[in-house]
DRENLOVEX-950723 format. One record per residue (C-alpha): residue in three letters; x, y, z. Coordinates in steps of 0.02 Angstrom, whole numbers, m for minus. Layout:
# residues N
('ALA', (X, Y, Z)),
...
//
This chain:
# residues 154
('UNK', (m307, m1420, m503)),
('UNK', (m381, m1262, m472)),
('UNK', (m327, m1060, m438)),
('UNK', (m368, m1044, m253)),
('UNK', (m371, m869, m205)),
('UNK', (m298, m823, m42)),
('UNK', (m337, m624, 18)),
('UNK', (m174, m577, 142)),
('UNK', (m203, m394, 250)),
('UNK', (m137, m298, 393)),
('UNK', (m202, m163, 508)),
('UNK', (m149, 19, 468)),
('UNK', (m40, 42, 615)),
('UNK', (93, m79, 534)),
('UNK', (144, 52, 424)),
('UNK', (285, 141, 456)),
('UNK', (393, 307, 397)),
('UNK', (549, 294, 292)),
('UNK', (598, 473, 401)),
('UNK', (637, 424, 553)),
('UNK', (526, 545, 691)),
('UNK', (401, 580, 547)),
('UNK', (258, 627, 659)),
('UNK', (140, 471, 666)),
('UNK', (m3, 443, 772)),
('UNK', (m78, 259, 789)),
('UNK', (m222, 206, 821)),
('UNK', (m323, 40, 824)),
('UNK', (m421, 87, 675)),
('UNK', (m269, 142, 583)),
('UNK', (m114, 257, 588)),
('UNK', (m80, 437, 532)),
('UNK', (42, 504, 452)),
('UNK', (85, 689, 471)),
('UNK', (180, 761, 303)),
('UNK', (272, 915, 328)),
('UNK', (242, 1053, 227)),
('UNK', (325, 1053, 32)),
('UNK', (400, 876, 89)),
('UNK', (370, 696, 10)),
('UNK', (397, 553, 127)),
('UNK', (380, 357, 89)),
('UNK', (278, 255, 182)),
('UNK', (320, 45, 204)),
('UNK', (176, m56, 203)),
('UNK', (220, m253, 263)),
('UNK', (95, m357, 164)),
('UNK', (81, m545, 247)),
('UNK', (110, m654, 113)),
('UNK', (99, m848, 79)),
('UNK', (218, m884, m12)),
('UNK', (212, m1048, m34)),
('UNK', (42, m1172, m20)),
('UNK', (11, m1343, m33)),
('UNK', (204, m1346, m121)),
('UNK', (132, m1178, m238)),
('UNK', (213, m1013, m244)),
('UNK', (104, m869, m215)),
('UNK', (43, m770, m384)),
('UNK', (16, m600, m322)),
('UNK', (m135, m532, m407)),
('UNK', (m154, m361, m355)),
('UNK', (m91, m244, m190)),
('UNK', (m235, m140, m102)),
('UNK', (m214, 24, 12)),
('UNK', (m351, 88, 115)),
('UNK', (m302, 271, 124)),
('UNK', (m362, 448, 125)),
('UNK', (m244, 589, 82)),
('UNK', (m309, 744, 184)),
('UNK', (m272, 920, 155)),
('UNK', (m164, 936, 40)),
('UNK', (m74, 775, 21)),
('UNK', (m49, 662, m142)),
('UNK', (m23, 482, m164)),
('UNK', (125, 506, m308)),
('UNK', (189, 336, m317)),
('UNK', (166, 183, m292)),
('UNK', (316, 9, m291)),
('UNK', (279, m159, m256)),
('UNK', (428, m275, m204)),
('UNK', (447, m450, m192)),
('UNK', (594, m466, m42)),
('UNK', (738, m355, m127)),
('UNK', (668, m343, m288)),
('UNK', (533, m208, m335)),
('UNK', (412, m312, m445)),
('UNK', (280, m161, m480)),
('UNK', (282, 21, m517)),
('UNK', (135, 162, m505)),
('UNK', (212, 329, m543)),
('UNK', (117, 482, m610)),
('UNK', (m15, 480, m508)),
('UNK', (m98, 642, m394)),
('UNK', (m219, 552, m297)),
('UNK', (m312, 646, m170)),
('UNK', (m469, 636, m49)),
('UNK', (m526, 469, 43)),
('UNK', (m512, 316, m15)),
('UNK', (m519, 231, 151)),
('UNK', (m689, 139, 177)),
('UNK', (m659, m7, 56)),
('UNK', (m607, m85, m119)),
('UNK', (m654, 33, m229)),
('UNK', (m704, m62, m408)),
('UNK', (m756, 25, m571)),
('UNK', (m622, 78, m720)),
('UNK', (m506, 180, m614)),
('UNK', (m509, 135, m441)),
('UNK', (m379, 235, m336)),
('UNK', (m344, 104, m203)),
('UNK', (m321, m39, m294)),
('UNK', (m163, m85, m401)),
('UNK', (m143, m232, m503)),
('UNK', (14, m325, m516)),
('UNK', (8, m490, m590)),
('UNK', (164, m558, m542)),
('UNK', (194, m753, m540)),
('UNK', (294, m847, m419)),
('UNK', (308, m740, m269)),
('UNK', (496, m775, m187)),
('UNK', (518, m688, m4)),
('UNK', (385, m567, 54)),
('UNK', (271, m422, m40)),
('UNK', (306, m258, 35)),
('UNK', (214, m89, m17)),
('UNK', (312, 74, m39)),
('UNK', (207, 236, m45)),
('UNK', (275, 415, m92)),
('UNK', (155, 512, m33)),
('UNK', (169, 737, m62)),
('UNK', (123, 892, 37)),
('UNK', (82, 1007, m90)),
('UNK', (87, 1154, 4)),
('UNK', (234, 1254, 53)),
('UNK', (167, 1323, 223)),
('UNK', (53, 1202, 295)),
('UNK', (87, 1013, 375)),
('UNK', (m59, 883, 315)),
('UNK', (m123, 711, 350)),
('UNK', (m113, 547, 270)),
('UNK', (m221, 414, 357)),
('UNK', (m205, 215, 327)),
('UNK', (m341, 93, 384)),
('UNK', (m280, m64, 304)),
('UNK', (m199, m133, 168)),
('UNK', (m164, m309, 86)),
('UNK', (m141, m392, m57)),
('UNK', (m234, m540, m180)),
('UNK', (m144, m720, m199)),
('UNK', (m171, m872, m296)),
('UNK', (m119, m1029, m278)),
('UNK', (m130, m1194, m398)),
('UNK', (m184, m1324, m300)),
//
């Protein structure tokens, strides 16, 4: 038997606002979030997720968000949940600029989080706090995909 990697994503415009008549604009390339001024909102990302294969439960590997934080947003945090239960946790983070184009690799990427969790139960499902550092202006955060790495012993 052998690790059989299976790559689960979803379009942008499934992602949704925690704030209900958050100003969001969808498009077919993606969706856009409008943060207002000194505010932090979370975002919910639905990953699709096998959970079970060939009589296997899904290992999630890692979680993947194509995003770019305009003006003067910040992707703060980061939790990963497995149905009811948050599996993964990204906190301290202040990433900026666009990270929308594609998986980014090297040391640090900022659109890639690794989670290594075995035996996925119910569904993976992406939680982002994302911050509007300025006190006077709204900004943008943009989301072209996002999705998440399985594996499966079969």
């Amino acid at each position: 038997m052998a690790d059989k990697l299976y790559a689960s994503w979803a379009s942008g415009y499934a992602a949704f606002p925690e704030t209900a008549g958050l100003r969001t604009f969808r498009q077919g390339f993606g969706v856009t979030f409008t943060i207002p001024a000194g505010r932090a909102e979370w975002i919910h990302l639905p990953v699709p997720t096998p959970v079970i294969v060939g009589n296997d439960r899904a290992n999630l590997e890692k979680v993947i968000v194509l995003y770019h934080a305009r003006q003067n947003n910040e992707l703060i945090e980061v939790h990963v949940f497995d149905g009811p239960r948050r599996i993964s946790k990204f906190s301290g983070m202040r990433f900026t600029g666009d990270h929308s184009q594609g998986v980014e690799g090297g040391l640090s990427p900022k659109n890639v989080f690794v989670v290594r969790q075995p035996d996925i139960a119910f569904g993976i499902g992406v939680t982002l706090l994302v911050s509007n550092t300025s006190r006077t202006t709204d900004s943008e955060f943009f989301i072209s995909s996002f999705g998440g790495d399985f594996f499966h012993t079969l």
